[in-house]
C-alpha positions as CSV (number, residue, x, y, z in Angstrom):
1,X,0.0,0.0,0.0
2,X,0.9,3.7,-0.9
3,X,0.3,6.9,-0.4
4,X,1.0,9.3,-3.3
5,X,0.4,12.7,-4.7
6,X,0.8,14.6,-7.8
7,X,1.1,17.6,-6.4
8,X,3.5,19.3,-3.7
9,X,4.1,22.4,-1.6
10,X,7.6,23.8,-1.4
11,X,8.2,25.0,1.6
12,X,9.6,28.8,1.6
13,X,12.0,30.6,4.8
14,X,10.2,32.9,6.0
15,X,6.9,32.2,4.7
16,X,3.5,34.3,5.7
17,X,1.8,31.5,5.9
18,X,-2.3,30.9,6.5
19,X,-2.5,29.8,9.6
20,X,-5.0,27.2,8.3
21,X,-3.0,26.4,4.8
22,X,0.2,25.4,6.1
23,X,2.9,23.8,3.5
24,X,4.7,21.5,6.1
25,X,1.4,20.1,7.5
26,X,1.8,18.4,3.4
27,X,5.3,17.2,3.6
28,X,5.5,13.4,3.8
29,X,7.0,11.5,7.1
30,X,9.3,8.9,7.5
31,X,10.8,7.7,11.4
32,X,12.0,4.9,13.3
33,X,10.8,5.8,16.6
34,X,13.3,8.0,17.2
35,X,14.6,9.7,14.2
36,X,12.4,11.2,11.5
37,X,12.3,13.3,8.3
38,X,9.3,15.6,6.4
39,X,10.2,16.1,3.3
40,X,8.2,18.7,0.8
41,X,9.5,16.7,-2.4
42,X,9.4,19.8,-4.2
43,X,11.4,19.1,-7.2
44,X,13.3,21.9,-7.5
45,X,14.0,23.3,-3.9
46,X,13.4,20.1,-1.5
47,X,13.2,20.7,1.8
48,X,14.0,18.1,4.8
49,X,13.1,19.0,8.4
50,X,15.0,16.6,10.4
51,X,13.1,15.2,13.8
52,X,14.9,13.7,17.3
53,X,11.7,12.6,19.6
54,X,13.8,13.7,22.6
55,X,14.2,17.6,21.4
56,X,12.9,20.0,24.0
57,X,13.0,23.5,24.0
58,X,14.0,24.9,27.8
59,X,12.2,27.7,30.0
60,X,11.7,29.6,32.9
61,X,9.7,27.4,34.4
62,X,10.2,25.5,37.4
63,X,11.2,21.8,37.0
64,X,9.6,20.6,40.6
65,X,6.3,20.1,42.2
66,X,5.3,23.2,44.1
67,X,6.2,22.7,47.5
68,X,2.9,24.4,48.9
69,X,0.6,21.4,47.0
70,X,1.2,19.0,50.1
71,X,0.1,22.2,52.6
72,X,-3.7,22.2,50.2
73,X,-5.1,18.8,50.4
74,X,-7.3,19.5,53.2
75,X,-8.6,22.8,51.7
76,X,-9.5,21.3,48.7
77,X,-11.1,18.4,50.4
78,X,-13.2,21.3,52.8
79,X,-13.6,23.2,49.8
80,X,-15.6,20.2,47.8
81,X,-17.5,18.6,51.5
82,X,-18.8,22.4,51.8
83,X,-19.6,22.7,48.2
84,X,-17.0,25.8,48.1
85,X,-16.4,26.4,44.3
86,X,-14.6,29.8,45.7
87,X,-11.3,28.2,46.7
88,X,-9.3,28.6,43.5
89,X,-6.2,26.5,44.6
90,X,-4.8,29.8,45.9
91,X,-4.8,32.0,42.6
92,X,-2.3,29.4,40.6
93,X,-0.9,30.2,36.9
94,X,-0.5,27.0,35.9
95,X,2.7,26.4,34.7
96,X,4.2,24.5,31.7
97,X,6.3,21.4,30.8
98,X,8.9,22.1,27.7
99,X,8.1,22.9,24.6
100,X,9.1,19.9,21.8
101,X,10.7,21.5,18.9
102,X,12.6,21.0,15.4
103,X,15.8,19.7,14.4
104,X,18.0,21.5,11.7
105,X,16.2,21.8,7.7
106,X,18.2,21.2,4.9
107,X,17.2,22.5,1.3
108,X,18.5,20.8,-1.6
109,X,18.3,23.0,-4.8
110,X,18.1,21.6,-8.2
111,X,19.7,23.9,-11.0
112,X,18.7,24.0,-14.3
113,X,20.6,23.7,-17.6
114,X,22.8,27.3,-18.5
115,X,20.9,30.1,-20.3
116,X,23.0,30.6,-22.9
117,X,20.8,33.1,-24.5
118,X,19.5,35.2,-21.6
119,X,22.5,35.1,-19.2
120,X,25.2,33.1,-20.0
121,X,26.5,32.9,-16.4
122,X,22.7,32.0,-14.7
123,X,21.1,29.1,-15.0
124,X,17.5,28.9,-14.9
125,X,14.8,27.2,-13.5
126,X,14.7,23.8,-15.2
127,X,11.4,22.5,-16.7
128,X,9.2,19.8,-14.4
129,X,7.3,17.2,-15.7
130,X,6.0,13.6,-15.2
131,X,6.4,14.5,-11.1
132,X,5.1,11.9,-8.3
133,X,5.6,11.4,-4.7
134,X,4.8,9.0,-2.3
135,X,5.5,6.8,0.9
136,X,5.8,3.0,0.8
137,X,4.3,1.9,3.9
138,X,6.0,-1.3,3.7
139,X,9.3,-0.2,3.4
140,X,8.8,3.0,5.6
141,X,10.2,5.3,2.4
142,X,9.4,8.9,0.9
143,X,10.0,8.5,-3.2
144,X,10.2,11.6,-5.4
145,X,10.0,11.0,-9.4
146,X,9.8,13.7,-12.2
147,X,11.4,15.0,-15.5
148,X,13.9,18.0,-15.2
149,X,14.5,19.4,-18.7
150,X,13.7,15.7,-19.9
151,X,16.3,14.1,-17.2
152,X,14.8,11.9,-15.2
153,X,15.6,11.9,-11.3
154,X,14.0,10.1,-8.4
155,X,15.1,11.0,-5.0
156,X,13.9,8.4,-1.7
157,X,14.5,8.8,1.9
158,X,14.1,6.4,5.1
159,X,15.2,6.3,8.6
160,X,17.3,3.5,9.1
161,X,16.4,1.5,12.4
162,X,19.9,-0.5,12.1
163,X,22.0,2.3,12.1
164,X,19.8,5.6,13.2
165,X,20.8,7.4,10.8
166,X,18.7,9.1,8.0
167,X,19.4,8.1,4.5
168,X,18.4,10.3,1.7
169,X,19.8,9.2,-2.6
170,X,18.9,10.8,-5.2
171,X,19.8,9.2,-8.9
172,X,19.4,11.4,-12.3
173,X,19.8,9.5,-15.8
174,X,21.9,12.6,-16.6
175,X,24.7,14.7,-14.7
176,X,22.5,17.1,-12.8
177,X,23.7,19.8,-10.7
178,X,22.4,20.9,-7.0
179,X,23.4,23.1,-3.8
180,X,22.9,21.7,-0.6
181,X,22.3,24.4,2.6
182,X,21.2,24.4,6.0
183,X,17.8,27.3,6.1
184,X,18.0,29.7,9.4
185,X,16.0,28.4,12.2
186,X,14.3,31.3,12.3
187,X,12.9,30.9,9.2
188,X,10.6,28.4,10.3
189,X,6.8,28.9,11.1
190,X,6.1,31.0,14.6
191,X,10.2,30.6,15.8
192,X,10.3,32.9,19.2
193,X,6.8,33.7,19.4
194,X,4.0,31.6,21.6
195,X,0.3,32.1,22.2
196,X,-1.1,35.4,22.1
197,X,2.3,36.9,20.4
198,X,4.4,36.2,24.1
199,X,8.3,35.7,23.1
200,X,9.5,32.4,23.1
201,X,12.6,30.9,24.8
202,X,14.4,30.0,21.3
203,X,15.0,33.8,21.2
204,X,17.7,33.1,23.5
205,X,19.6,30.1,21.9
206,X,22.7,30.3,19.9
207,X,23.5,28.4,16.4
208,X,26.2,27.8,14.3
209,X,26.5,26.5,10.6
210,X,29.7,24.9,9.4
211,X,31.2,23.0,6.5
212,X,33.6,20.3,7.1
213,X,34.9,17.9,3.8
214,X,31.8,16.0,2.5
215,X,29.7,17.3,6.1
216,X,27.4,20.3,6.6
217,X,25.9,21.0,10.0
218,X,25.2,23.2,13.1
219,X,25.5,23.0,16.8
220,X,22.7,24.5,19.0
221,X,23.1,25.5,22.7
222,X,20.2,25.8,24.6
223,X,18.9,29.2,26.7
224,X,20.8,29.3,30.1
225,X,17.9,28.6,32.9
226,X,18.5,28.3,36.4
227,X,17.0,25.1,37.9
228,X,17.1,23.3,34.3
229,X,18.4,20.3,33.4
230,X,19.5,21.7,30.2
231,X,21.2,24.7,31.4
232,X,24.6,23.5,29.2
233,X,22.2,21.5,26.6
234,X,22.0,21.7,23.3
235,X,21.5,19.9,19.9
236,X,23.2,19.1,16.9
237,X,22.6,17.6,13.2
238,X,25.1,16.7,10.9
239,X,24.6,15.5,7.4
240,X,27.4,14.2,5.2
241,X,27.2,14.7,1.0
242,X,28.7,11.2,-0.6
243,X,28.6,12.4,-4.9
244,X,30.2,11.1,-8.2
245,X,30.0,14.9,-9.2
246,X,32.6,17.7,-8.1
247,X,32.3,19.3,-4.9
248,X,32.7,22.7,-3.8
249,X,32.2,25.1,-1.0
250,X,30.8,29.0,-1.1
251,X,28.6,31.0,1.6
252,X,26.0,33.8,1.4
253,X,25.5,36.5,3.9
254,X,23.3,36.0,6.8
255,X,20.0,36.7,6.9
256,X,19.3,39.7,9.4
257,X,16.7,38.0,10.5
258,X,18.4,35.4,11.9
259,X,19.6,36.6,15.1
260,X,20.5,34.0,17.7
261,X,23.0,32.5,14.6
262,X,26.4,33.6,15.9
263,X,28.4,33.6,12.6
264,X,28.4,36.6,9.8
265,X,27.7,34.0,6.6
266,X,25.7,30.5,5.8
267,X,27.7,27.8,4.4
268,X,26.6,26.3,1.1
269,X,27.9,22.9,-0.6
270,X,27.4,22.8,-4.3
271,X,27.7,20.0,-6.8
272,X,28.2,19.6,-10.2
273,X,28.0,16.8,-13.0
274,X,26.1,14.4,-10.8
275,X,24.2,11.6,-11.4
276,X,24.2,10.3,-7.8
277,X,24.2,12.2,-4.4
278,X,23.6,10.5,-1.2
279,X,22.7,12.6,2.4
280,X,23.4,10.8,5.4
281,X,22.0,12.7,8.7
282,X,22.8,12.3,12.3
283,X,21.0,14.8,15.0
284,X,21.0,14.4,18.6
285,X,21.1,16.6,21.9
286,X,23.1,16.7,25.1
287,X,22.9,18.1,28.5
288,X,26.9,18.6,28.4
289,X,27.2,21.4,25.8
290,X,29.5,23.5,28.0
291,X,28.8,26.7,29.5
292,X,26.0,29.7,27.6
293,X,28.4,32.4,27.8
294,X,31.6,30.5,26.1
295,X,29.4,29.2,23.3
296,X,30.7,32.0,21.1
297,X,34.1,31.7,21.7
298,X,34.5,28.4,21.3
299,X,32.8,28.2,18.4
300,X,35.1,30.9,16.7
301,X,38.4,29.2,18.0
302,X,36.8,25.8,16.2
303,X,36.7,24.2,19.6
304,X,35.2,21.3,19.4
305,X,32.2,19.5,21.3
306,X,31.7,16.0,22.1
307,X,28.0,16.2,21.0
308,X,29.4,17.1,17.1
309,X,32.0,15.0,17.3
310,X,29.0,11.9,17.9
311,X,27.3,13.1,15.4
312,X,30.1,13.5,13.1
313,X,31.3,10.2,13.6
314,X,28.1,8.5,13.3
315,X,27.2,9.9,9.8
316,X,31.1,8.9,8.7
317,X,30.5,5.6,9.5
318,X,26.9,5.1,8.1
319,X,26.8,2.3,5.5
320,X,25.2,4.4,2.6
321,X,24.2,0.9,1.2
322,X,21.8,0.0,3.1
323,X,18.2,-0.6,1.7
324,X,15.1,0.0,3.9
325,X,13.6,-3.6,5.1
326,X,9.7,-4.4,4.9
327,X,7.8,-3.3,8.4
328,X,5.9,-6.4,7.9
329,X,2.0,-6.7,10.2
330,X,0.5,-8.5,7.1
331,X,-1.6,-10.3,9.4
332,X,-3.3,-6.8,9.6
333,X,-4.4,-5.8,5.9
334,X,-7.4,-3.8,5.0
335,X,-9.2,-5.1,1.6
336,X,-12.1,-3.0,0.9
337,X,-13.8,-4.6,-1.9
338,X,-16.0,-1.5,-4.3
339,X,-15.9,2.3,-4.8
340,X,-13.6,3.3,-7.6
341,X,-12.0,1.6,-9.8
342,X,-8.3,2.9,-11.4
343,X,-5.9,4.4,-9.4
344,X,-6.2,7.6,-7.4
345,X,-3.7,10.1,-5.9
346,X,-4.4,11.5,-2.3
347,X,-6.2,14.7,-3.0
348,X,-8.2,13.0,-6.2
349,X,-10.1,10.3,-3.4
350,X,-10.4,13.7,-1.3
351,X,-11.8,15.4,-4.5
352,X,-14.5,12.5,-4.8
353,X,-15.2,11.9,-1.4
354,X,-16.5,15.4,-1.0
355,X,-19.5,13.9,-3.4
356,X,-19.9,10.8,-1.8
357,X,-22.4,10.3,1.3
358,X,-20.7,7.2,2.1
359,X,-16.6,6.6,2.5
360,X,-14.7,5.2,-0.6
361,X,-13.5,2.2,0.2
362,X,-10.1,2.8,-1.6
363,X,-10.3,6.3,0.9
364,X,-10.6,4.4,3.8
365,X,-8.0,1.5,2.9
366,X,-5.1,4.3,2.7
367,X,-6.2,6.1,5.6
368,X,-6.1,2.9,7.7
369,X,-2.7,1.9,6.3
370,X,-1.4,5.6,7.1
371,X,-2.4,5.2,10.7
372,X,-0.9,2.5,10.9
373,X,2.5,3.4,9.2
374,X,2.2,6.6,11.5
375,X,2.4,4.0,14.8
376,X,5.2,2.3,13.3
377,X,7.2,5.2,12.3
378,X,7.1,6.0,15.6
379,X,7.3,2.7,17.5
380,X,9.9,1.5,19.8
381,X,12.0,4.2,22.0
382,X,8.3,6.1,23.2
383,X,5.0,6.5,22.9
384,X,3.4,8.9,20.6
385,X,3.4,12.9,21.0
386,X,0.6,14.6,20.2
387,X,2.2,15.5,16.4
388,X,3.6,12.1,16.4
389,X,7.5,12.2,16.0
390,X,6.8,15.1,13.2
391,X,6.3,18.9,13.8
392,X,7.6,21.9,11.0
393,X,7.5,25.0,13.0
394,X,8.4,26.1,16.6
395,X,5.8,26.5,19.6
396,X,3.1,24.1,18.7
397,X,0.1,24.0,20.8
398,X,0.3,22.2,24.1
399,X,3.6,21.7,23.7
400,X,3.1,18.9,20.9
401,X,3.7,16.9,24.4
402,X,2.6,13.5,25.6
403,X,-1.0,14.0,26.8
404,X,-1.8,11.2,29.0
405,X,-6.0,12.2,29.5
406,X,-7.0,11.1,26.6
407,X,-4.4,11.7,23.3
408,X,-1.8,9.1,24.9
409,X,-4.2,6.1,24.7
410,X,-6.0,6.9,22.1
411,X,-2.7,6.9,20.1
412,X,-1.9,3.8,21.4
413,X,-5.2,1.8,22.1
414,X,-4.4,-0.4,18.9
415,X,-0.9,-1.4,19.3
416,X,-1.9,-4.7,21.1
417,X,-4.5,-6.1,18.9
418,X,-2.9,-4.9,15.3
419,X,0.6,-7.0,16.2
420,X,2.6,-3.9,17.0
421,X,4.9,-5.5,19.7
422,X,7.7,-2.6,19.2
423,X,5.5,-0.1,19.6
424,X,4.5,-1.7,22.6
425,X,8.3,-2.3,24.0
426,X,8.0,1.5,23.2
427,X,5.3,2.6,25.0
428,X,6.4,0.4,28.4
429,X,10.2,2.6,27.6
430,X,7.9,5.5,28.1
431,X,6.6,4.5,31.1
432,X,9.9,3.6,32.7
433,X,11.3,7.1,32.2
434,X,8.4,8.8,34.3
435,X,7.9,6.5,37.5
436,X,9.8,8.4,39.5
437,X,9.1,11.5,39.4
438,X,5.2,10.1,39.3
439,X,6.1,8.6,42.6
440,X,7.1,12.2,44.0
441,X,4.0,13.3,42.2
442,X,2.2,11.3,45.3
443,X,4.2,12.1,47.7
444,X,4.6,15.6,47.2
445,X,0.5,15.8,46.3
446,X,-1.2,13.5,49.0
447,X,1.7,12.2,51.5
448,X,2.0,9.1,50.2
449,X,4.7,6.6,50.1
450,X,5.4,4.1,46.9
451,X,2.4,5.3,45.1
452,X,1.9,7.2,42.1
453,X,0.3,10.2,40.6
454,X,1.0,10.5,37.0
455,X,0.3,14.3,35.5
456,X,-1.7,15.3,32.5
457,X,1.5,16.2,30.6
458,X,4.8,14.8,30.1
459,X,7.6,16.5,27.7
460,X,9.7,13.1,27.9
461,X,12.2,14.1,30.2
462,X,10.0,14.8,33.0
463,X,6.6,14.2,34.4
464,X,6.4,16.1,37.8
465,X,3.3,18.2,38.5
466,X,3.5,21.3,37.5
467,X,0.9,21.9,34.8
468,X,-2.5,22.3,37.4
469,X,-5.1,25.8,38.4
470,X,-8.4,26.3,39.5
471,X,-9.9,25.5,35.9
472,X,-7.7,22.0,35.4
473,X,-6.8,20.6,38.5
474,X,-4.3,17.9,37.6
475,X,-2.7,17.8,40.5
476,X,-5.9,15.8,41.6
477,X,-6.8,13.5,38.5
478,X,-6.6,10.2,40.2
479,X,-7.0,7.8,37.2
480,X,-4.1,8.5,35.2
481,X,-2.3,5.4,36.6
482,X,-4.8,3.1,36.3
483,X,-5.5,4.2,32.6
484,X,-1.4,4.0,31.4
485,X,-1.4,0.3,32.6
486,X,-4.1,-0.7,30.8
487,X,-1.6,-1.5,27.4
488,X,1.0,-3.2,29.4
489,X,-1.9,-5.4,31.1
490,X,-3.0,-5.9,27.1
491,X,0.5,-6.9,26.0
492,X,0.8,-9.5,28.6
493,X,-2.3,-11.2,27.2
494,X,-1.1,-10.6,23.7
495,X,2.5,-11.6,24.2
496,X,2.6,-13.4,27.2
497,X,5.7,-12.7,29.4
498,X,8.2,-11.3,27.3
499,X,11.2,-9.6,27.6
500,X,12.7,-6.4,26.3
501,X,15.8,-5.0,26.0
502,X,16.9,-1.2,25.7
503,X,20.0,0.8,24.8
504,X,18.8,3.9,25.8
505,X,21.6,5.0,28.3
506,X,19.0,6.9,30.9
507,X,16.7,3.9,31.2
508,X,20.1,1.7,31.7
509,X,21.7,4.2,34.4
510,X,18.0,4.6,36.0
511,X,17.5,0.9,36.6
512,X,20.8,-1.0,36.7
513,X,20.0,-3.2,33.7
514,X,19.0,-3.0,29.9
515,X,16.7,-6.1,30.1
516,X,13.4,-5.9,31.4
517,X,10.9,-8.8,31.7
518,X,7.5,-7.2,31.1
519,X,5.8,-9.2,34.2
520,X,8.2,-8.5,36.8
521,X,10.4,-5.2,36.3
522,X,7.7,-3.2,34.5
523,X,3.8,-4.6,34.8
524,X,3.6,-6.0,38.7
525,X,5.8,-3.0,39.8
526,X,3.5,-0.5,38.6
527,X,0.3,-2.0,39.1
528,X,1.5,-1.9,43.2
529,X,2.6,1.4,43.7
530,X,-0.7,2.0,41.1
531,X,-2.8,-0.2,43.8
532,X,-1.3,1.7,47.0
533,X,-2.4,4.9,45.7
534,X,-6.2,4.0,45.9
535,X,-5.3,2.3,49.0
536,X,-4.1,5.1,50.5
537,X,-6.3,7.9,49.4
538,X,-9.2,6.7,51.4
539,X,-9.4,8.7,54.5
540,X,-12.2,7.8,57.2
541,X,-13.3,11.7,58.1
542,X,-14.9,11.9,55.2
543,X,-17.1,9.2,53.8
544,X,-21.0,7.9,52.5
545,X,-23.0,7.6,55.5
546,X,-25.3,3.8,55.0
547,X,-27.7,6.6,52.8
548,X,-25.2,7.2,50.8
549,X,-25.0,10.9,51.9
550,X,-21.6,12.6,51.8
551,X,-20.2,13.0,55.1
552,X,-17.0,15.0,57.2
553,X,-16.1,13.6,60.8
554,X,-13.1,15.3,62.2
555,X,-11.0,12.3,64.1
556,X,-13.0,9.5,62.8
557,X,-10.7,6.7,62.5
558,X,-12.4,3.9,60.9
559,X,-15.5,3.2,58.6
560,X,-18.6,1.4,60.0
561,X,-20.7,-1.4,58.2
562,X,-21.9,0.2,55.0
563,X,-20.5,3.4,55.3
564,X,-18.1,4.4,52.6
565,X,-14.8,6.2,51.7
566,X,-14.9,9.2,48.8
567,X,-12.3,9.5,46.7
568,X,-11.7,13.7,47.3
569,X,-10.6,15.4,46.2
570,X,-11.1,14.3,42.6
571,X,-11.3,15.9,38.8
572,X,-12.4,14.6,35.7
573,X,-10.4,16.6,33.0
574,X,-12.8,19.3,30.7
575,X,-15.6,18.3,32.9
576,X,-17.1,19.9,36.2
577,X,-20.6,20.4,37.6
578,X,-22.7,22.4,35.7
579,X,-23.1,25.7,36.8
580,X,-20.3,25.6,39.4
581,X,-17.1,27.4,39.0
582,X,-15.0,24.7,40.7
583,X,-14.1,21.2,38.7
584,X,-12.7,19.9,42.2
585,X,-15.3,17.3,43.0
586,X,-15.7,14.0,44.7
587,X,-16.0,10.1,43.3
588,X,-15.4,10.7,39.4
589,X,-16.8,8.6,37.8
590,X,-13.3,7.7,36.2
591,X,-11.6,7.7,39.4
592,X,-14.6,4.7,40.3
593,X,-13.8,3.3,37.2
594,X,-10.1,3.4,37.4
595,X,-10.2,2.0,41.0
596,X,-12.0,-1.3,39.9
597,X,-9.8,-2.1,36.7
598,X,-6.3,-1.5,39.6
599,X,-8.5,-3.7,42.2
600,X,-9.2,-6.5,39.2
601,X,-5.5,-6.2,37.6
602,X,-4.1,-6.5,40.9
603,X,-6.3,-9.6,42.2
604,X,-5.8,-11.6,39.1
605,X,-2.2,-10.6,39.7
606,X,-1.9,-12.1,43.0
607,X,-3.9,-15.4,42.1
608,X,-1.3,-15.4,39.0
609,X,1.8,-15.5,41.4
610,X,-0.1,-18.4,43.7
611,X,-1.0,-20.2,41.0
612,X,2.8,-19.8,39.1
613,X,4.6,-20.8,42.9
614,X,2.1,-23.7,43.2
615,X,3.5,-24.8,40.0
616,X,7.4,-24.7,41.1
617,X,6.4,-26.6,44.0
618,X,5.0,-29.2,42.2
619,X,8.0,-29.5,40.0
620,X,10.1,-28.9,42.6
621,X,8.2,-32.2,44.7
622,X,8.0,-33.9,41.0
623,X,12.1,-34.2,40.6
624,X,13.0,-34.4,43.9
């Protein structure tokens, strides 16, 4: 199955663009979890915009649970038993995880044959014909085919899982000639400017473009922030030019527009007489870039940095002969029998489906089969953003985060039953990362000890609770827990009890190991801090009475037959009573619902264990 087009938007720097007509939002994607690409295939100026998952933007805001949330429980559980929708958590902004952002864009122009009549010394724009792009959801592969002047090129690009790297060749019948550059970041849709026009932390980064041999690429740092994590962070992306054409280097001026880049001129390679060029790409971030203030000077005395020198290295050693390998899941086809017959492009099954009262079949086929090829693209290191691993401009909304109310799950509610085991290895990776700071989410939020309290919002490298007010009180959404296990639990009865293995280096340091069985080190360990959350957020002074009426008893240290305990405070997210200013409540019906699926999981789970050490002491009894 593919997706194709006839048509394509190139993407400009420094575009105007319609908020609602964007060009990236048309680019085609290709990812391995980690790594990703969205390309334009514009034929004559291509764009790439190069993705890591694991590329945050850094702010001002704090990176800890506000102290005073321990100090509120009991107002907010007065303010609810009272039916006191004045208390407004005490005036709180809420505050926001990081922002994820953009790697590096590379435009690859395609010259055109000399002008000998007009300008002898220009050459024009060549002639297009015969173009098509598309994405081979077996293979995981962008494609690009047209006609310039009557020489035929075809350009493909995938993300290699093998050796994380992204792979982009491009093959002409005739010697073509191209320039390869790296645009300004600040060319890119809304860079330094959030919601409601407020500046944006990327104002204060630094860049720098270089040219080294066969490699162009730029080093980032990241805003200095006290209190962040990636105070000396920063990101690179590298990608190294292999031709059988002639290689040189020149440089333009710098746009005055782009003013966090540090140097005076932009690098640009150019090639000539080729009939094959091959773009190997490496990008990746650190939280050892070195100090903010000797950024400059190191990059003008060609210091180097360990993060460039990774990247560097990796790209060098990239076999560029690799070929993508299928993704497989054919237990999984869609065959839609009807509708149309012939073949359609994209926005021709969009044309006709605006006349159809029913879906076309043939419509509904390659919408299935991109969903799908959108999960595997971005299966096995984490669990899906909100934008996937994919975003074209700076300061999405929400963050293009993880949103674990609803977006999360719904992302993944399919991996389980459509075969997708690495995106489930993936999704428990995701988990791993957050557990502890969702245990000091508990503690620091209701007292409690090995629990946890996941929070509405995670930017991948952390998950505290930060991001609550009067109008979304996260800080008291009790279900989240219960909701993330529900996958693992499904992947156990998919799978059985398998086992995992990581190379992340985090996940490795965090835990002591790189292998995980999914029972032991990942479901059961969860599902009992999960489990002494609801156990311990019942609390005797307030309770059903045996009418079910809602009840507050200062001192009362136990319930009575048929009295009891509310879960409260509690908050079921974009809902609240009507006509009542607070969404604090009491015994949501999610947290109800959440609590029985922990209480089942964790039942079964203990009759699993009998029944498994029953078993060894049979066999133990059987041999000796």
């Amino acid at each position: 199955m593919i997706s194709f087009s006839k048509h394509f938007r190139q993407i400009k720097p420094y575009d105007d663009y319609n908020v609602t007509d964007v060009p990236w939002h048309e680019a085609m994607a290709a990812g391995n979890g980690r790594l990703g690409g969205l390309e334009s295939c514009a034929p004559v100026e291509d764009s790439i915009i190069y993705q890591n998952v694991e590329f945050v933007m850094p702010s001002e805001e704090p990176r800890h649970v506000p102290y005073e949330v321990t100090s509120q429980l009991e107002e907010a559980r007065q303010s609810v038993i009272n039916f006191d929708d004045t208390w407004n958590i005490h005036d709180r902004k809420r505050t926001n995880m990081y922002c994820y952002h953009p790697g590096h864009m590379v435009r690859i122009v395609l010259d055109g044959q000399l002008d000998i009549e007009k300008q002898p010394d220009i050459k024009g724009q060549p002639d297009i014909s015969d173009y098509r792009r598309w994405t081979d959801y077996k293979t995981g592969t962008i494609n690009t085919t047209f006609k310039a002047d009557k020489t035929s090129v075809s350009r493909s690009t995938f993300v290699s899982r093998k050796q994380n790297v992204i792979i982009t060749k491009i093959i002409s019948d005739k010697a073509i000639d191209m320039s390869v550059s790296i645009d300004d970041f600040e060319s890119m849709p809304k860079f330094g400017v959030q919601k409601n026009n407020v500046p944006a932390p990327e104002r204060n980064m630094l860049y720098s473009r270089f040219v080294s041999g066969d490699i162009i690429g730029t080093v980032v740092h990241y805003p200095e922030y006290e209190g962040s994590e990636l105070a000396k962070g920063g990101f690179a992306g590298v990608t190294r030019i292999l031709t059988d054409g002639e290689m040189s280097v020149s440089s333009k001026p710098k746009d005055s527009r782009a003013y966090t880049c540090i140097d005076e001129t932009a690098p640009v390679i150019n090639i000539l007489h080729a009939q094959s060029i091959t773009l190997v790409t490496y990008i990746d971030w650190t939280d050892d870039m070195g100090e903010y203030c000797e950024f400059r000077d190191r990059v003008k005395n060609k210091d180097t940095f360990a993060l460039l020198d990774k990247c560097i290295n990796r790209v060098k050693c990239a076999d560029i002969t690799e070929e993508p390998v299928s993704l497989g899941h054919d237990n999984i086809e869609l065959k839609l029998g009807g509708g149309y017959s012939g073949e359609f492009a994209n926005e021709e099954l969009l044309d006709l489906q605006k006349n159809e009262h029913d879906i076309i079949p043939q419509l509904l086929e390659r919408l299935y089969y991109n969903g799908l090829y959108g999960m595997q693209a971005c299966a096995g290191t984490t669990a899906p953003r909100l934008s996937g691993l994919w975003v074209g401009e700076w300061n999405l909304l929400w963050r293009s985060a993880y949103t674990m109310d609803a977006n999360v799950n719904i992302q993944v509610s399919g991996i389980n039953s459509s075969g997708l085991y690495e995106a489930g290895a993936g999704y428990m990776w995701f988990i791993l990362r957050q557990i502890p700071d969702w245990v000091n989410n508990a503690a620091m939020v209701y007292g409690m000890k090995d629990a946890v309290l996941i929070p509405v919002n995670t930017d991948g490298h952390r998950a505290m609770m930060v991001e609550y007010d009067i109008n979304y009180p996260f800080q008291y959404w009790n279900a989240g827990a219960g909701w993330m296990l529900i996958p693992i639990y499904e992947f156990l009865q998919t799978y059985g009890d398998a086992v995992i293995t990581t190379d992340d280096v985090a996940l490795i340091k965090m835990y002591g190991k790189d292998t995980f069985d999914v029972r032991k080190d990942v479901y059961e360990p969860l599902l009992k801090k999960t489990y002494n959350f609801w156990k311990q957020i019942g609390n005797p002074e307030y309770y059903t009475d045996t009418d079910g009426n809602a009840r507050y008893e200062k001192g009362k240290c136990s319930l009575n037959e048929s009295e009891h305990y509310l879960i409260i405070p509690s908050f079921s997210p974009e809902n609240k009573p009507f006509g009542y200013y607070s969404a604090i409540t009491a015994n949501a019906a999610m947290d109800i619902s959440a609590a029985k699926d922990v209480i089942n999981m964790y039942t079964e789970m203990l009759n699993y264990t009998r029944l498994m050490d029953m078993s060894r002491l049979y066999q133990r009894r059987k041999h000796s």
